[in-house]
C-alpha positions in Angstrom: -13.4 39.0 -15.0 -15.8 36.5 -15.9 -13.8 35.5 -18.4 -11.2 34.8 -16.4 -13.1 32.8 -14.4 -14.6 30.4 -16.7 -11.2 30.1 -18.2 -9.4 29.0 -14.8 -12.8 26.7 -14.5 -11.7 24.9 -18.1 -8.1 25.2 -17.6 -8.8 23.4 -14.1 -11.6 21.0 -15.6 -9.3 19.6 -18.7 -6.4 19.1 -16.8 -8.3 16.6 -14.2 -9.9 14.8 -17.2 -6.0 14.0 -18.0 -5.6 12.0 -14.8 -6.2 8.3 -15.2 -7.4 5.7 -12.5 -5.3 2.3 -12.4 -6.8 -0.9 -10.5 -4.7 -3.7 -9.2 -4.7 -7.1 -10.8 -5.4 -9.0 -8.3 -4.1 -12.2 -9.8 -1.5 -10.4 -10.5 -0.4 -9.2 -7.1 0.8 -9.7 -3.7 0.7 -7.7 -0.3 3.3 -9.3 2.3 5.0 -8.7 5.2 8.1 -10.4 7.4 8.8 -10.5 10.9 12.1 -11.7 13.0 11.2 -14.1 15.2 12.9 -15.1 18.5 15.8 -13.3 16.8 16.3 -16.4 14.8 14.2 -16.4 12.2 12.4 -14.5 9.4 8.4 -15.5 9.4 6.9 -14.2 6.0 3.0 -13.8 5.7 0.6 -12.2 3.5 -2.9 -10.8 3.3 -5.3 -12.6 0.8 -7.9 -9.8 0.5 -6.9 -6.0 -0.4 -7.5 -3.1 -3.1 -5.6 -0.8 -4.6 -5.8 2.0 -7.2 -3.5 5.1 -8.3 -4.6 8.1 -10.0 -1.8 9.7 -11.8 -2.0 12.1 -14.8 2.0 11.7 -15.5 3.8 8.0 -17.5 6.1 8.1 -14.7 3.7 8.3 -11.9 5.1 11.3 -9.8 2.1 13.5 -9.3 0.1 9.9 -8.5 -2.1 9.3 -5.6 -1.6 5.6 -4.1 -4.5 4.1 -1.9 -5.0 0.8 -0.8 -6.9 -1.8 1.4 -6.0 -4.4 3.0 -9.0 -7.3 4.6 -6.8 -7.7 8.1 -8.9 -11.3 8.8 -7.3 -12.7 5.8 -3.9 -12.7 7.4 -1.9 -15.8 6.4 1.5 -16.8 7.8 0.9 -20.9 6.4 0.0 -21.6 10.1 -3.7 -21.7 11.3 -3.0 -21.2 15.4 -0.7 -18.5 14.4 -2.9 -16.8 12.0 -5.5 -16.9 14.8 -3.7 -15.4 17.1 -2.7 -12.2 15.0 -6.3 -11.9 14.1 -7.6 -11.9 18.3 -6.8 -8.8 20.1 -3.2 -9.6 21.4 -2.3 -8.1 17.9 -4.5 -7.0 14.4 -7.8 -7.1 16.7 -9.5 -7.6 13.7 -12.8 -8.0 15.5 -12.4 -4.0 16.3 -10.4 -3.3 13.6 -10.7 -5.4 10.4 -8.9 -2.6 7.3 -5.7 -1.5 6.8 -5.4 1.6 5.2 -3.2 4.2 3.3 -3.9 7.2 1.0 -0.3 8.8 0.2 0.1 12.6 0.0 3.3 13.3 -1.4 5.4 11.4 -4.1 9.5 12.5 -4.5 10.7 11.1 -7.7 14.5 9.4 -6.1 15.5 7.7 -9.5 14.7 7.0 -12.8 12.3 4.3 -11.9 11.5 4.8 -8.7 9.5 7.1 -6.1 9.6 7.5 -2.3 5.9 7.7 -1.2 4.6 9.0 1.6 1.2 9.3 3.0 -0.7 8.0 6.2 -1.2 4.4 7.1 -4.3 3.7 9.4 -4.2 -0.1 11.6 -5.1 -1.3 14.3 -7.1 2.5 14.8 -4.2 4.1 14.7 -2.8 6.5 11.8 0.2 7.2 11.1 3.0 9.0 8.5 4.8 6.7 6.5 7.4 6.3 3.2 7.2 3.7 1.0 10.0 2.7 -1.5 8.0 2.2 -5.2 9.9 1.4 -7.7 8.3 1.2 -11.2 9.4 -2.4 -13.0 7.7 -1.1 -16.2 4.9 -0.2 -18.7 2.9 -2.5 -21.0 -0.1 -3.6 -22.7 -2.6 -6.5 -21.9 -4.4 -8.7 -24.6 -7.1 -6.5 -24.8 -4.9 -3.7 -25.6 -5.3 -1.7 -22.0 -2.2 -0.4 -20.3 -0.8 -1.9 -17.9 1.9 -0.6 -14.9 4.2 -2.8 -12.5 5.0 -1.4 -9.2 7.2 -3.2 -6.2 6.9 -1.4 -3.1 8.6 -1.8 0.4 9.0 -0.5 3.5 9.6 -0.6 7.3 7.5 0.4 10.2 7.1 -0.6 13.8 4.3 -2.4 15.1 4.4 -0.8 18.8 3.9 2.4 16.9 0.5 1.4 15.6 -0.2 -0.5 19.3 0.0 -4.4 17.3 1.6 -6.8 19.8 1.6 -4.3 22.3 2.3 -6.9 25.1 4.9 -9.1 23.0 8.2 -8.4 23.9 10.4 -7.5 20.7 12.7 -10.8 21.9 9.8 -12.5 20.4 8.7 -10.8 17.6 10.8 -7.6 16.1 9.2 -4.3 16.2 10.7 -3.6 12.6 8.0 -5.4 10.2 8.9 -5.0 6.8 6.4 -4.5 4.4 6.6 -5.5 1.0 4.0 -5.6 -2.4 3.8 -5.8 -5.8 1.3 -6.1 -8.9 0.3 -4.7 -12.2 -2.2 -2.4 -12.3 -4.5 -1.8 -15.3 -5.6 1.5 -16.6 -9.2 1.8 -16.4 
């Protein structure tokens, strides 16, 4: 029995050494999101500070684990008053609430390439389920002979479900904000 035990221990032990951590680029990457405005018109933003890693122990990345975070003060739509007024408490409250998280918890292969994700997503103090498109745009090397991995990733959610712009009637600003990132990450 003992055997047995320290066998499922090594069994268990070597195939966690296998997994490998990947860190974003962040030269290399963007997180961004757009928003209909008025019913007219798209307004794109992005966030200037975040993180994100993936620990995977497969090339194609289906058995990975995707986390990031996002600095919600750095918040830019190319408009300081409108940037200010996301950041107060009419919509990120970053004063209360400065991250924006996810950790994923499933990943579905859906192609050759590409993966649904899901996991939860935590803003504004609220967490929530949600599925991310991730589509793979390849593998390579860097000068210094790490590996590197490309990822795009969209997806929709709605503000009002995560209580951002709570009091903003969607004839304003949509509910439907559609995320979007992407970056090489490097293989640590």
């Amino acid at each position: 029995m003992k055997k047995i035990s320290l066998l499922s221990f090594l069994l268990v032990a070597s195939l966690s050494t296998f997994a490998q951590k990947w860190s974003v680029d962040k030269a290399h990457a963007k997180v961004g999101f757009s928003v209909v405005h008025m019913m007219l018109s798209d307004v794109d933003g992005s966030f200037k500070k975040f993180d994100a890693s993936i620990t995977s122990s497969k090339d194609d990345f289906s058995d990975a684990t995707f986390e990031f975070t996002i600095d919600a003060n750095t918040i830019s739509t190319d408009n300081d008053m409108r940037d200010g007024h996301l950041k107060g408490d009419g919509f990120f409250d970053v004063a209360n609430f400065p991250s924006i998280t996810f950790k994923s918890n499933s990943v579905q292969k859906s192609g050759a390439k590409t993966l649904k994700v899901a996991g939860d997503l935590t803003m504004h103090g609220v967490t929530k389920p949600v599925t991310f498109d991730v589509t793979l745009n390849g593998l390579g090397e860097n000068r210094q002979k790490k590996k590197l991995a490309g990822f795009k990733v969209v997806g929709t959610i709605k503000r009002s479900d995560f209580g951002v712009g709570g009091k903003t009637p969607t004839a304003v600003v949509s509910d439907e904000i559609e995320l979007k990132a992407n970056g090489e990450f490097v293989q640590n």
